[in-house]
N, C-alpha and C positions, 0 to 999 in steps of 0.2 A: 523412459525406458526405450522406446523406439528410436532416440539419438541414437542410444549405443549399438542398435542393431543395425540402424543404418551406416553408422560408422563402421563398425567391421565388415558388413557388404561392401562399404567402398574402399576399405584395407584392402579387401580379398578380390575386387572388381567384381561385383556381382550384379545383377538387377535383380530387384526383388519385385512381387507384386504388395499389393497394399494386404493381400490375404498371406503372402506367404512370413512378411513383416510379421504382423496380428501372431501369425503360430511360434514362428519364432521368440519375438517376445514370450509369450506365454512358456515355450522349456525351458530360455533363459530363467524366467521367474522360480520355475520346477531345482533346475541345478544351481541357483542362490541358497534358495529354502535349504537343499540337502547340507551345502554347504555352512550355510546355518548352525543347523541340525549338528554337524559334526564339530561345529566349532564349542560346542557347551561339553563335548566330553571332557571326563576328567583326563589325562594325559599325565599325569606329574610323576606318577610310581612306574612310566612303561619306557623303557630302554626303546629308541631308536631301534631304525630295523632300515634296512633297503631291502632284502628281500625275504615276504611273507612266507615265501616257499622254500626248504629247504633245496637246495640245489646237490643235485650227487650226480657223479659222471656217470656215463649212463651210455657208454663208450664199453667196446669187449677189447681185450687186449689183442694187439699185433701180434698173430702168429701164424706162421708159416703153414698152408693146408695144402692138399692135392686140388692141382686148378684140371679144368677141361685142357683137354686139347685144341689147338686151331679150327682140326677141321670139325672134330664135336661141337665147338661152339658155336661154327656157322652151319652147319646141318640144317636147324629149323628156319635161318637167317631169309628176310624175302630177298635181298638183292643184300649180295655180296661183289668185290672185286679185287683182285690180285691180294685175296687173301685176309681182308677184311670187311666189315660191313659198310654197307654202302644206305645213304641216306638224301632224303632232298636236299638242295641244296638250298644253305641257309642265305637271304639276303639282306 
């Protein structure tokens, strides 16, 4: 088991120590088992699925409301300028 763990640290360029090997191997062992585990379910009667969760939009529709005004909206504004707001500058 410690091949493969070392193999995929030198996939991923990692160094590992000989402790962090040891733990590693050991959850690998953990997420084998699980998958194990899920391999003995029955599956044959259950329709495919990509998503467990029903997906619903979740989005309000586009509609036209009363907005602030300009100077409304920079009123509480810390640092405004010619009329809009003003912010650090990004680098």
């Amino acid at each position: 088991m410690t091949e493969r763990i070392e193999k995929v640290a030198n996939i991923a360029r990692l160094e590992l120590t000989d402790k962090e090997k040891s733990t590693l191997e050991k959850d690998l062992d953990n997420i084998l088992d699980s998958f194990k585990k899920l391999e003995k379910i029955k599956t044959d009667n259950t329709e495919p699925t990509f998503q467990p969760v029903e997906v619903k939009n979740i989005m309000r529709k586009d509609t036209i409301e009363k907005s602030l005004k300009q100077k409304e909206a920079l009123k509480n504004a810390k640092e405004t300028e010619d009329g809009y707001f003003k912010g650090p500058k990004a680098i």
